[in-house]
C-alpha positions as CSV (number, residue, x, y, z in Angstrom):
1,X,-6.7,-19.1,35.1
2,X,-5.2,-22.6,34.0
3,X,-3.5,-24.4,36.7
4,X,-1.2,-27.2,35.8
5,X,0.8,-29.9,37.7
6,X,4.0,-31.1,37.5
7,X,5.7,-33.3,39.4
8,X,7.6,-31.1,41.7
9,X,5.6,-27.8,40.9
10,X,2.6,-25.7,39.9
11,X,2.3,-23.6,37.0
12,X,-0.5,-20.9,36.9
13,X,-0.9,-19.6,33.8
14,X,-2.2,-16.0,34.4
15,X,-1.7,-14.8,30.9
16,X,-0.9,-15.7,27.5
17,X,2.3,-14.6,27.9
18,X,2.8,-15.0,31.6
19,X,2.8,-18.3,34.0
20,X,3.9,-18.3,37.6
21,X,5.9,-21.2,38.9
22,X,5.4,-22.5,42.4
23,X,7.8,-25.0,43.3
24,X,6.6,-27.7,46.3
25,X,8.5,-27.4,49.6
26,X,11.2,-30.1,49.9
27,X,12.2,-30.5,46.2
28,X,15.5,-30.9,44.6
29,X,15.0,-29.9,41.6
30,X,17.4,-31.6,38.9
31,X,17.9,-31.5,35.0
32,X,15.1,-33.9,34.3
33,X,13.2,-31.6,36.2
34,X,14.5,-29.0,34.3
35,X,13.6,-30.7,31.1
36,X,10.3,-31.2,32.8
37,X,9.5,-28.0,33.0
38,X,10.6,-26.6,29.7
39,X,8.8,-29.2,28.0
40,X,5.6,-28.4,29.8
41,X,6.0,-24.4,29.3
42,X,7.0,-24.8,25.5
43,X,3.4,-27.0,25.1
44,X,1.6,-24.3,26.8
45,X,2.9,-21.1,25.2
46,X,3.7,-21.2,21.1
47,X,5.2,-18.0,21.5
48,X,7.6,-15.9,24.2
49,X,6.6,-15.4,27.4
50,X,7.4,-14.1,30.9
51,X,7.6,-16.0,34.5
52,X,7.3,-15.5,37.9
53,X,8.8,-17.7,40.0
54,X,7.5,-18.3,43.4
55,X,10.0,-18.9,46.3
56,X,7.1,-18.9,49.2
57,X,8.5,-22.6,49.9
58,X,11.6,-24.0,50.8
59,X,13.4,-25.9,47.9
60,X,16.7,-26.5,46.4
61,X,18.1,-26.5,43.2
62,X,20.9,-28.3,41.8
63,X,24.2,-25.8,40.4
64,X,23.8,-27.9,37.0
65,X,19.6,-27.7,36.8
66,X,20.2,-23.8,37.4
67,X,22.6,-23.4,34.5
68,X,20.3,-25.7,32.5
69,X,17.0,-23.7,33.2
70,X,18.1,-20.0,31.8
71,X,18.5,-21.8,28.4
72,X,14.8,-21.8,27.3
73,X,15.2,-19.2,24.8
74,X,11.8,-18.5,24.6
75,X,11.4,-16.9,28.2
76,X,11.4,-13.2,27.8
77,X,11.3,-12.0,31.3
78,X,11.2,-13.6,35.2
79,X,10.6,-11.9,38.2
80,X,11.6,-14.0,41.4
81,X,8.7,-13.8,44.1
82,X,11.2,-13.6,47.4
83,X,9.2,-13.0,50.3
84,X,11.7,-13.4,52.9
85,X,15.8,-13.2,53.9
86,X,16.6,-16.3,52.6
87,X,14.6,-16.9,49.4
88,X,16.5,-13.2,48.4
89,X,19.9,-14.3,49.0
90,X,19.0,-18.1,47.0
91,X,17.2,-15.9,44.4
92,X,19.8,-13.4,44.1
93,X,21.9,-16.1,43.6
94,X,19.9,-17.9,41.0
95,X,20.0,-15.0,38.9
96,X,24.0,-14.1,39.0
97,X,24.5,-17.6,37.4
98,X,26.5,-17.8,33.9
99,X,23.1,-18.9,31.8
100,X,21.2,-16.5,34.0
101,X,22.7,-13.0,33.0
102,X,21.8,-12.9,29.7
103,X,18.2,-12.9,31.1
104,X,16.0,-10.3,32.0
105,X,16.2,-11.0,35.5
106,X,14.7,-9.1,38.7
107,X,14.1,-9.8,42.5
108,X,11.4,-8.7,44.3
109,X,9.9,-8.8,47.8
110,X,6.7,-8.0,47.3
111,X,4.6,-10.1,44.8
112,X,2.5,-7.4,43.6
113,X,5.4,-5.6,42.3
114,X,6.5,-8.4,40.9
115,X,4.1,-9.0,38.3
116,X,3.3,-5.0,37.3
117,X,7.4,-5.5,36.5
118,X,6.4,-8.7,34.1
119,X,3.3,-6.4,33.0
């Protein structure tokens, strides 16, 4: 497994077509982290693929960063690791946003489940 470091976040690649984000406790992630992170993803995969995003730690993101990330056209699927109250309710929010609904987007408690659903 290729790990790679960002500057707010880790991306595990655990297949071609599959990386899992995990974003440090404390950011704020913004559109130049945004534009971070889609540049780094487009380097690593040259063709679709699916994420899972991590919420173990605490972090926010800004309204126009949200918006901003569900435009990488590329992405075919993301689960959203939630493993507690609140990272559901700021995941389930995530994923109701404008940009967001067009995307194959699920929830999940359970990380396991998570990634058979990407699978």
């Amino acid at each position: 497994m290729e790990i790679h470091q960002i500057s707010f976040a880790k991306i595990s690649v655990l297949r071609k077509d599959l990386a899992e984000i995990t974003v440090y406790n404390g950011a704020d992630i913004d559109l130049n982290m945004v534009d971070e992170i889609h540049h780094y993803l487009s380097s690593i995969f040259s063709d679709s693929f699916s994420l899972l995003i991590n919420k173990t730690n605490a972090y926010s993101t800004q309204l126009d960063a949200l918006i901003q990330f569900g435009t990488l056209t590329a992405i075919d699927k993301i689960a959203i690791f939630a493993p507690n109250k609140l990272a559901k309710m700021s995941a389930e929010f995530s994923a109701s946003i404008p940009s967001s609904t067009d995307l194959n987007i699920e929830v999940f408690t359970d990380r396991d489940e998570a990634l058979a659903w990407l699978i």
